[in-house]
N, CA and C atoms as an extended XYZ file, in Angstrom:
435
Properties=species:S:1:pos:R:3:atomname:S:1:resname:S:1:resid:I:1 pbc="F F F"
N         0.840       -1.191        0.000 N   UNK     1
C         0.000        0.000        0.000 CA  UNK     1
C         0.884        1.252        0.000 C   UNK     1
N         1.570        0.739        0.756 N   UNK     2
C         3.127        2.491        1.159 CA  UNK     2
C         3.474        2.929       -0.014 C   UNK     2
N         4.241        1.580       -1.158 N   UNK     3
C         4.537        1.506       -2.655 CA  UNK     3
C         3.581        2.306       -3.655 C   UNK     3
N         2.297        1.924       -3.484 N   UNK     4
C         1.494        2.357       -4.401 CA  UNK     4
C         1.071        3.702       -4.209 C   UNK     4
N         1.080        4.428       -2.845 N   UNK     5
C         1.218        5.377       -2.672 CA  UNK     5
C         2.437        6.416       -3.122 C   UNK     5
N         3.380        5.981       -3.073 N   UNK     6
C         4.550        6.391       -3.537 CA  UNK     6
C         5.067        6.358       -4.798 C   UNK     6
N         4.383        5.228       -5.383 N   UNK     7
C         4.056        5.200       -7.086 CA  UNK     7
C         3.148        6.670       -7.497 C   UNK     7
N         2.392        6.391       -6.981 N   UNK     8
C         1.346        7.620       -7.784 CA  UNK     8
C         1.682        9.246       -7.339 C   UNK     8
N         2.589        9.163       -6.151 N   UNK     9
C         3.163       10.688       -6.262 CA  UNK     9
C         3.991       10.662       -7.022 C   UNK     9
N         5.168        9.963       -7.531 N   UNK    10
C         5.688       10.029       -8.644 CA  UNK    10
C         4.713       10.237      -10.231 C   UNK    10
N         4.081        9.827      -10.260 N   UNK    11
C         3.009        9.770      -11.138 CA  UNK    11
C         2.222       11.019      -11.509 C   UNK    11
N         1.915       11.313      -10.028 N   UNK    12
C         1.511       12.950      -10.190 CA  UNK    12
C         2.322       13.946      -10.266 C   UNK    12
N         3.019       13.661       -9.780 N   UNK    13
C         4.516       14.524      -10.678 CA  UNK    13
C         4.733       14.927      -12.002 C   UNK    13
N         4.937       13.681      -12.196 N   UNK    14
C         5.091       13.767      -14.173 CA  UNK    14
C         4.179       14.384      -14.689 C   UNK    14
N         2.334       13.818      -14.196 N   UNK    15
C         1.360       14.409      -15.311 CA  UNK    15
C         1.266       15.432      -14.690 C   UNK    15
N         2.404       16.305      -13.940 N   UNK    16
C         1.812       17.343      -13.339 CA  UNK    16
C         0.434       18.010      -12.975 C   UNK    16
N        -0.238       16.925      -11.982 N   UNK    17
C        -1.275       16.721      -11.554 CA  UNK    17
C        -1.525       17.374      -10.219 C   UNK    17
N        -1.396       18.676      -10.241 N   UNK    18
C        -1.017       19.567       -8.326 CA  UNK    18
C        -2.175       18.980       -7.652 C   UNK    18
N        -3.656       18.845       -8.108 N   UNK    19
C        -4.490       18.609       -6.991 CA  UNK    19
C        -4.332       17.116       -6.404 C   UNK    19
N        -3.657       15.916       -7.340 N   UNK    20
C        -3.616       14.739       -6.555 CA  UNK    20
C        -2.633       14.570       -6.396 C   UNK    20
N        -1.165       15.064       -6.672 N   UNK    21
C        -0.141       14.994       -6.082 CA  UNK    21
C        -0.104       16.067       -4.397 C   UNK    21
N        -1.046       17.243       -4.320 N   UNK    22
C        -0.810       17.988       -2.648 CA  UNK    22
C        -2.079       16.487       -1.793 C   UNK    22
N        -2.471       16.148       -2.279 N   UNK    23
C        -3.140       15.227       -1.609 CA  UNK    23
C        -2.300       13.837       -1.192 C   UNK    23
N        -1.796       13.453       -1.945 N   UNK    24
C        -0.790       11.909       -1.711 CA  UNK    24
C         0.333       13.032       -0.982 C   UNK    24
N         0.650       13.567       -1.029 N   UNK    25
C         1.863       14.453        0.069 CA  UNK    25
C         1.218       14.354        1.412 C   UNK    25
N        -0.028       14.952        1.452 N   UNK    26
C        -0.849       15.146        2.586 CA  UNK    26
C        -0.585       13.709        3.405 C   UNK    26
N        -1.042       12.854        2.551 N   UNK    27
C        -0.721       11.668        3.043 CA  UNK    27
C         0.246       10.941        3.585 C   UNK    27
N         1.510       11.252        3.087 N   UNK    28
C         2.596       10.917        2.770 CA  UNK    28
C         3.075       11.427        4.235 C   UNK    28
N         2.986       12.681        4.208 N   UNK    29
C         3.298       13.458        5.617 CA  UNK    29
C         2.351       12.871        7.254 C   UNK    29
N         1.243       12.758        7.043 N   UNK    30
C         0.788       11.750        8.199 CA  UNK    30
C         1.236       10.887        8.125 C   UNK    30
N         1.626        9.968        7.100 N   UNK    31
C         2.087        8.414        7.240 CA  UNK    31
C         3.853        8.321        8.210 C   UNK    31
N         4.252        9.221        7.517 N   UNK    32
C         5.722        9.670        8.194 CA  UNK    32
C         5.343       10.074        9.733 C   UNK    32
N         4.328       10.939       10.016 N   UNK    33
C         4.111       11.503       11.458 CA  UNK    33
C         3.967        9.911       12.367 C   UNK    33
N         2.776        9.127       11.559 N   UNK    34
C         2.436        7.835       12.113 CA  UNK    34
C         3.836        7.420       12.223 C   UNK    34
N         4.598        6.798       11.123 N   UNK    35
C         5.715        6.031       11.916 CA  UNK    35
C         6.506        6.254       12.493 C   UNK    35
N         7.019        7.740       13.078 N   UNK    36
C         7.950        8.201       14.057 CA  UNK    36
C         6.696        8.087       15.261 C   UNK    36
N         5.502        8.069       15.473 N   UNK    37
C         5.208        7.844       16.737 CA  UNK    37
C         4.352        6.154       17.070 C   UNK    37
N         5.007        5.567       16.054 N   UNK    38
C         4.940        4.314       16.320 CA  UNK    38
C         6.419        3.289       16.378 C   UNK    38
N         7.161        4.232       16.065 N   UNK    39
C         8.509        4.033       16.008 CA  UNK    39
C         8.962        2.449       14.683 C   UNK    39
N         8.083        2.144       13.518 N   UNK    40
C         8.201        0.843       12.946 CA  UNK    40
C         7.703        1.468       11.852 C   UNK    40
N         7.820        0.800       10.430 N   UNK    41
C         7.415        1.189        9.408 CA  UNK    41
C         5.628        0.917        9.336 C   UNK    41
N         4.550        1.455        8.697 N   UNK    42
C         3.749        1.223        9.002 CA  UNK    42
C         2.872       -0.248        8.452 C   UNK    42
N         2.113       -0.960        8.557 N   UNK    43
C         1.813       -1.746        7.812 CA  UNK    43
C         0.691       -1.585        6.698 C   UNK    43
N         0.185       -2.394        6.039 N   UNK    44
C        -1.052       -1.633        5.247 CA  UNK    44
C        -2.277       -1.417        6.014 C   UNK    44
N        -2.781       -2.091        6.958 N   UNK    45
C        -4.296       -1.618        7.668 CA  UNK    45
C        -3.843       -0.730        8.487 C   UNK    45
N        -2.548        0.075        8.710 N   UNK    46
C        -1.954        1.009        9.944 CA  UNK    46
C        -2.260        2.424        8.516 C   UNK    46
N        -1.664        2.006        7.595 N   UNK    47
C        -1.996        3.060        6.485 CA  UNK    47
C        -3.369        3.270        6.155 C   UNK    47
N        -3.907        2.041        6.072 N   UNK    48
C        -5.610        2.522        5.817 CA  UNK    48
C        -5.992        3.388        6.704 C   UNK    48
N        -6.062        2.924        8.340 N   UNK    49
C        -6.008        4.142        9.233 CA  UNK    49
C        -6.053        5.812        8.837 C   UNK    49
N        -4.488        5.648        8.458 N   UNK    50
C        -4.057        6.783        8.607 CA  UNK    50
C        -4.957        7.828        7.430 C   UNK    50
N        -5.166        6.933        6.348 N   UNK    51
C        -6.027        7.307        5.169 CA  UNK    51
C        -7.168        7.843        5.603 C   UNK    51
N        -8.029        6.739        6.651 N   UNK    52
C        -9.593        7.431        7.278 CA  UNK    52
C        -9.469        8.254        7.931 C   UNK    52
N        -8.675        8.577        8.911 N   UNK    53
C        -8.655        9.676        9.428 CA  UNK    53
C        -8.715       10.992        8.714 C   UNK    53
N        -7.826       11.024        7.096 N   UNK    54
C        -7.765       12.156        6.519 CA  UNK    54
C        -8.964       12.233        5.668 C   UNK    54
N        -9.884       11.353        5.131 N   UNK    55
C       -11.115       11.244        5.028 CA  UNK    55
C       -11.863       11.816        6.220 C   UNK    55
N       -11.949       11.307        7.264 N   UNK    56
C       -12.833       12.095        8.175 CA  UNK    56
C       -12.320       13.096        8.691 C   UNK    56
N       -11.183       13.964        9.078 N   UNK    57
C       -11.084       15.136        8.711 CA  UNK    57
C       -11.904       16.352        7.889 C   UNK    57
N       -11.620       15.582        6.232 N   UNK    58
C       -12.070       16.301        5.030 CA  UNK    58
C       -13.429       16.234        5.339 C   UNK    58
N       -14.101       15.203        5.459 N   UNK    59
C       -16.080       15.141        5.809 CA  UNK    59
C       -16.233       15.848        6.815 C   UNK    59
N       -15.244       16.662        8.084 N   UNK    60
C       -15.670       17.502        8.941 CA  UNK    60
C       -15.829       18.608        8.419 C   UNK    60
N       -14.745       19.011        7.937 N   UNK    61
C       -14.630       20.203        7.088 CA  UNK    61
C       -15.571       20.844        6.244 C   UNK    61
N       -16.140       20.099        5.600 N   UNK    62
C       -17.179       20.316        4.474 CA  UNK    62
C       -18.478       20.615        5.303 C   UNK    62
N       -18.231       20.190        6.417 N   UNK    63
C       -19.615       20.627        7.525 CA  UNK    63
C       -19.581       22.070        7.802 C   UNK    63
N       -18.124       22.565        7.925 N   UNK    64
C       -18.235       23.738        8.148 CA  UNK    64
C       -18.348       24.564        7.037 C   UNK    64
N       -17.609       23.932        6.344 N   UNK    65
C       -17.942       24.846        5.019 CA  UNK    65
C       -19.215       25.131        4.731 C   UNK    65
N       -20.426       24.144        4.808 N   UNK    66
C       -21.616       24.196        4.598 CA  UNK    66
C       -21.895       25.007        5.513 C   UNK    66
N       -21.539       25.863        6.527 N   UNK    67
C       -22.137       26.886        7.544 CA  UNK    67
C       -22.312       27.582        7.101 C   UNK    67
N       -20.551       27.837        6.130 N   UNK    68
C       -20.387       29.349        5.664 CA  UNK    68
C       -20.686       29.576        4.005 C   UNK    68
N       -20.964       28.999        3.464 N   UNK    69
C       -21.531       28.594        2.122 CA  UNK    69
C       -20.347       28.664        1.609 C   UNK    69
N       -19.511       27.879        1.416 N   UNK    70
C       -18.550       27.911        0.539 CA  UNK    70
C       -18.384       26.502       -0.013 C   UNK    70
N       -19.003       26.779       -1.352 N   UNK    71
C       -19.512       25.714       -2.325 CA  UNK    71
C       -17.754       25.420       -2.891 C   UNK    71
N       -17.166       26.560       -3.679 N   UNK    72
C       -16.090       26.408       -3.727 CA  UNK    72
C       -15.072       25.095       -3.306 C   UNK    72
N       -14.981       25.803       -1.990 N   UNK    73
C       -14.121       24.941       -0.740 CA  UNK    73
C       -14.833       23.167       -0.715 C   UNK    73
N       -16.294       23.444       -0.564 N   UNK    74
C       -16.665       21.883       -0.369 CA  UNK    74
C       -16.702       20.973       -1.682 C   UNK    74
N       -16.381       21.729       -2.648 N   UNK    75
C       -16.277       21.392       -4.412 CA  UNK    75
C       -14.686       20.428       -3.659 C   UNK    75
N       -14.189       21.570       -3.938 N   UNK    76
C       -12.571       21.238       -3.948 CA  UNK    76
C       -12.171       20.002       -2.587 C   UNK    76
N       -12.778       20.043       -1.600 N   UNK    77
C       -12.761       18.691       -0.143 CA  UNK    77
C       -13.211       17.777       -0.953 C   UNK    77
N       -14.489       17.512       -1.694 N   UNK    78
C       -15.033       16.047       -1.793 CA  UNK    78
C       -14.176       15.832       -3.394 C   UNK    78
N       -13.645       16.381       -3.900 N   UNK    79
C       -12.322       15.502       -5.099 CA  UNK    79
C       -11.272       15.029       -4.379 C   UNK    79
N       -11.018       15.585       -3.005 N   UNK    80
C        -9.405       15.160       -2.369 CA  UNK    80
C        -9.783       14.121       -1.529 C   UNK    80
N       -11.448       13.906       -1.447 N   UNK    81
C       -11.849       12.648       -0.451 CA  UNK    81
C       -12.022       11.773       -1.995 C   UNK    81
N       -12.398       11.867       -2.859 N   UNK    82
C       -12.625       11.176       -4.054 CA  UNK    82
C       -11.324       10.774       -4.236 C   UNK    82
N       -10.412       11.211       -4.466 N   UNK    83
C        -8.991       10.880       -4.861 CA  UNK    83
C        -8.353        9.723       -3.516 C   UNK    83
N        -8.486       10.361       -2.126 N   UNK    84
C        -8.358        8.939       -0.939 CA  UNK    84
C        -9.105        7.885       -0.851 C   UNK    84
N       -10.373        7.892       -1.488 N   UNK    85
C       -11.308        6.888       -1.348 CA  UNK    85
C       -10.511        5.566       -2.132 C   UNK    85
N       -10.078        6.415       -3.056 N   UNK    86
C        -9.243        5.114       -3.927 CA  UNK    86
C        -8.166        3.830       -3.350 C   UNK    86
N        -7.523        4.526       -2.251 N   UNK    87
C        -6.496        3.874       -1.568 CA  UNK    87
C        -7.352        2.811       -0.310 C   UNK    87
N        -8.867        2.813       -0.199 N   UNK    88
C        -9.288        2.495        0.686 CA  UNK    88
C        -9.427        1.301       -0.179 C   UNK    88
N       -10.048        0.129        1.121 N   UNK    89
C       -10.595       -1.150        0.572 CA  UNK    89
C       -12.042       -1.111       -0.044 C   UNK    89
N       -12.908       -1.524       -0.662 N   UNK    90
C       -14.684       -1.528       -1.362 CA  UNK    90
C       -14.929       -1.401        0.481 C   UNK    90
N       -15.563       -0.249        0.041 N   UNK    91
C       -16.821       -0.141        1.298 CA  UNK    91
C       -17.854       -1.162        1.067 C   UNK    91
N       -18.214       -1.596        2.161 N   UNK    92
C       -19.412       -2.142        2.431 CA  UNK    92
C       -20.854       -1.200        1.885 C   UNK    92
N       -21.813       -1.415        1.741 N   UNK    93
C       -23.267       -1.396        1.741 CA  UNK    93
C       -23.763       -1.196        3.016 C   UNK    93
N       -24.473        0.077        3.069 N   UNK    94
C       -25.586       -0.360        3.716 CA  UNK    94
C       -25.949       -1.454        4.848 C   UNK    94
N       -26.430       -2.798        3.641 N   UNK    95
C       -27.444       -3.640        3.713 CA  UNK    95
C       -26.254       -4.515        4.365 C   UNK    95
N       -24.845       -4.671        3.633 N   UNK    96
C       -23.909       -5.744        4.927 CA  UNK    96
C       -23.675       -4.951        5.566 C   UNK    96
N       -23.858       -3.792        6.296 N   UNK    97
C       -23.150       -3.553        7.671 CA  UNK    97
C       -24.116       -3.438        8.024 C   UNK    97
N       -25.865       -3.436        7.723 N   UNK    98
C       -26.650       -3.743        8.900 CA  UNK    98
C       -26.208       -5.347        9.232 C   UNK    98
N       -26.449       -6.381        8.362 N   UNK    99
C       -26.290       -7.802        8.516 CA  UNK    99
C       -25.472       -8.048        9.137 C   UNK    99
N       -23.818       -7.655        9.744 N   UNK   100
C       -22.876       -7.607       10.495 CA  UNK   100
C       -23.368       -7.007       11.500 C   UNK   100
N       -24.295       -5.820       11.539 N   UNK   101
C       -24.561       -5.771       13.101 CA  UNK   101
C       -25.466       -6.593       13.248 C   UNK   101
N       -26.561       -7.242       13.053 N   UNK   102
C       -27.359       -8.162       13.441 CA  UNK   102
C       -26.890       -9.345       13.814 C   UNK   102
N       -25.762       -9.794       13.285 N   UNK   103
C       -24.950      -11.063       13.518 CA  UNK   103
C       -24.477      -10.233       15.232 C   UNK   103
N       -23.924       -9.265       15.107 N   UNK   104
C       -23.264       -8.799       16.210 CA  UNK   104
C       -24.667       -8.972       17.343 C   UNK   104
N       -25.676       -8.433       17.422 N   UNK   105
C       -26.436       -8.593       18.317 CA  UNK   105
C       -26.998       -9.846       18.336 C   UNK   105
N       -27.179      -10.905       17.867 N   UNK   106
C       -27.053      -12.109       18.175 CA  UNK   106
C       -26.150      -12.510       18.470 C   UNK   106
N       -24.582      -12.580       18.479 N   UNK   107
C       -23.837      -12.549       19.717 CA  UNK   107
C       -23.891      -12.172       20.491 C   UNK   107
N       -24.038      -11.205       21.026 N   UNK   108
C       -23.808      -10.310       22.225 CA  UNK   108
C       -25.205      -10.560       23.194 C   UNK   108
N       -26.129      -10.371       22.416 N   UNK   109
C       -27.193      -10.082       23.465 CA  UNK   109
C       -27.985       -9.265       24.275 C   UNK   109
N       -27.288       -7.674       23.713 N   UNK   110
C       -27.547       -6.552       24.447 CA  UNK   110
C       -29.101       -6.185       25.140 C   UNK   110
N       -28.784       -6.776       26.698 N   UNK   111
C       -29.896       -5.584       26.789 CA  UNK   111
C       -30.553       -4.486       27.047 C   UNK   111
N       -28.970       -3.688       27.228 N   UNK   112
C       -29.649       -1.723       27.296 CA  UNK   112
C       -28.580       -1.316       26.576 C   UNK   112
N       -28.702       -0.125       26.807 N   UNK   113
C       -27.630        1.101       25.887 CA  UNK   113
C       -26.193        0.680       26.493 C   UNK   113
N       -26.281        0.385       27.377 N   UNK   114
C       -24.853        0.220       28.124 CA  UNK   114
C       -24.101       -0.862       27.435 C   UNK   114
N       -24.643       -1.528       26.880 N   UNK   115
C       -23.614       -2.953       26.105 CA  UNK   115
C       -23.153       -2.585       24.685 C   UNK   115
N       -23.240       -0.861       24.433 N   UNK   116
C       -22.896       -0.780       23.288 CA  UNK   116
C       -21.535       -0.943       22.745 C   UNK   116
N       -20.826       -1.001       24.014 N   UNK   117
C       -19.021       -1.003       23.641 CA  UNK   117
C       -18.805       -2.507       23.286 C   UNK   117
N       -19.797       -3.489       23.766 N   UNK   118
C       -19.450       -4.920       23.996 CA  UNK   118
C       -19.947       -5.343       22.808 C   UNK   118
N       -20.532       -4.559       21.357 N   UNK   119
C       -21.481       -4.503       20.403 CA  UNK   119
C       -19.967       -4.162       19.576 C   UNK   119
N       -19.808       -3.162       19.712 N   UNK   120
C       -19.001       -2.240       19.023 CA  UNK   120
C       -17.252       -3.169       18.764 C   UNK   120
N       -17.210       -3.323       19.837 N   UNK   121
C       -16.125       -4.472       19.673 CA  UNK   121
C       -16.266       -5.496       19.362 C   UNK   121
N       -17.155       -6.329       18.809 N   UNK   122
C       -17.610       -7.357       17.903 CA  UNK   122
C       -17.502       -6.840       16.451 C   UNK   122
N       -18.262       -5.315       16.283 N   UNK   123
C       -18.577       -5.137       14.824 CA  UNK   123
C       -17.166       -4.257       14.279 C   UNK   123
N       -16.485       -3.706       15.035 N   UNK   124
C       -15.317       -2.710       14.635 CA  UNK   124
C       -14.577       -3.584       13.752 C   UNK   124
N       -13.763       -4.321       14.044 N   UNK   125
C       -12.676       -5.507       13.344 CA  UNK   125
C       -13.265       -5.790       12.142 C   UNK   125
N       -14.654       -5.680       12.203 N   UNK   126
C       -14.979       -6.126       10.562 CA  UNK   126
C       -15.297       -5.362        9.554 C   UNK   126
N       -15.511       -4.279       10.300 N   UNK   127
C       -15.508       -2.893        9.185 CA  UNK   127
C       -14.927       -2.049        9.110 C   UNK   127
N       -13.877       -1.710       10.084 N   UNK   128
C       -12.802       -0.954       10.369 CA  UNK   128
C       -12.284       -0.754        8.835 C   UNK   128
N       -12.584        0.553        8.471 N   UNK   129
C       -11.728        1.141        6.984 CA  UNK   129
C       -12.693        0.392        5.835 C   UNK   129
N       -13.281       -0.148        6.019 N   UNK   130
C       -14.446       -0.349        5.337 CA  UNK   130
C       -15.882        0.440        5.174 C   UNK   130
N       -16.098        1.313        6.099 N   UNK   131
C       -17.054        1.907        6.463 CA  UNK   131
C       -17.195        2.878        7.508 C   UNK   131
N       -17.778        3.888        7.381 N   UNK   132
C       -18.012        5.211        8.086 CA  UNK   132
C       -18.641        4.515        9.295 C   UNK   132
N       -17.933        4.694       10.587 N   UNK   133
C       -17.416        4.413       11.444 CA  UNK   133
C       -18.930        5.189       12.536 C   UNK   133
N       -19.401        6.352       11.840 N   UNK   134
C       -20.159        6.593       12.403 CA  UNK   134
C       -21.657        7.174       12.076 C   UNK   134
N       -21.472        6.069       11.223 N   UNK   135
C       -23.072        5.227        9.914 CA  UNK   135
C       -23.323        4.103       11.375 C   UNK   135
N       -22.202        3.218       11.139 N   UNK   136
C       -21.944        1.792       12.085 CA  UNK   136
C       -22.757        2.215       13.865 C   UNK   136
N       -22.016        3.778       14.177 N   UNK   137
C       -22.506        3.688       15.834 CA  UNK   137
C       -23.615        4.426       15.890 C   UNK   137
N       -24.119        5.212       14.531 N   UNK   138
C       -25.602        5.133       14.924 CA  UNK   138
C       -26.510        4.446       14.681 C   UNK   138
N       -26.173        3.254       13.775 N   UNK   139
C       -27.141        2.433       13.602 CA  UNK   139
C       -27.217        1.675       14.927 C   UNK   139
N       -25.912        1.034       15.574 N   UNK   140
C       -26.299        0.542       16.767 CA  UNK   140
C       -26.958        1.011       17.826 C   UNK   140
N       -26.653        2.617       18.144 N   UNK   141
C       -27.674        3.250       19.151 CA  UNK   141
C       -28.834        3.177       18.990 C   UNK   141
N       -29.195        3.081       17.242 N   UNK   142
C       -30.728        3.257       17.163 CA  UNK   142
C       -31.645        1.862       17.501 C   UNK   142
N       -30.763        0.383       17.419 N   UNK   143
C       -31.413       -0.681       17.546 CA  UNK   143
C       -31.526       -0.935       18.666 C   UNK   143
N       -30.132       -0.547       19.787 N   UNK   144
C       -30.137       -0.662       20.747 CA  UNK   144
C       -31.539        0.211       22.080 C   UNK   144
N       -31.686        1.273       21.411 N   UNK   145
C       -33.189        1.952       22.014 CA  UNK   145
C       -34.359        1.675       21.259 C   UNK   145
């Protein structure tokens, strides 16, 4: 994953491509922050990580932007989340990450709001970087009440 990342800034280089080459930098530069404070090179689901985070970053952002109307700005966020989406694994659906939580609550058993961590740690591992993370914890709050 590190490679292919590092392929395509070279890549964006050449086709002198500034908007997806400052984006794979962007990247490039958290991934470096990650492995000096993990002290090891990173692995690929440590990079996916590092990828969602700059995805959910960018989806905060665009919230604010939407305060201040700047169509502009939220134009220009959802191509640099379009351009990271690529490095991610196929998101799930919907329809399998309800079915993964339903499997999850037939394990678990929950019966109040309070067992949502004991929910959450069943369903995380399987969608982790697969899916918006917080699609996943409101669907569980909502089954769970």
């Amino acid at each position: 994953m590190r490679d292919k990342i590092l392929d395509d800034l070279k890549m964006a280089m050449k086709a002198q491509d500034k908007k997806t080459l400052t984006v794979i930098r962007m990247v490039k530069g958290a991934m470096q922050m990650e492995e000096l404070n993990k002290k090891h090179p990173l692995t690929d689901e440590e990079v996916i990580d590092v990828i969602s985070k700059q995805i959910k970053t960018r989806k905060e952002s665009i919230k604010e932007f939407e305060k201040g109307n700047r169509q502009d700005l939220i134009d220009m966020t959802n191509s640099e989340i379009e351009i990271l989406m690529g490095y991610m694994p196929k998101q799930l659906t919907e329809d399998e990450i309800n079915v993964i939580i339903d499997k999850a609550f037939e394990e678990v058993n929950p019966t109040s709001p309070k067992d949502m961590g004991k929910i959450m740690k069943v369903v995380t591992p399987l969608v982790k970087g697969k899916a918006d993370m917080g699609y996943v914890s409101k669907t569980i709050k909502e089954k769970l009440n």
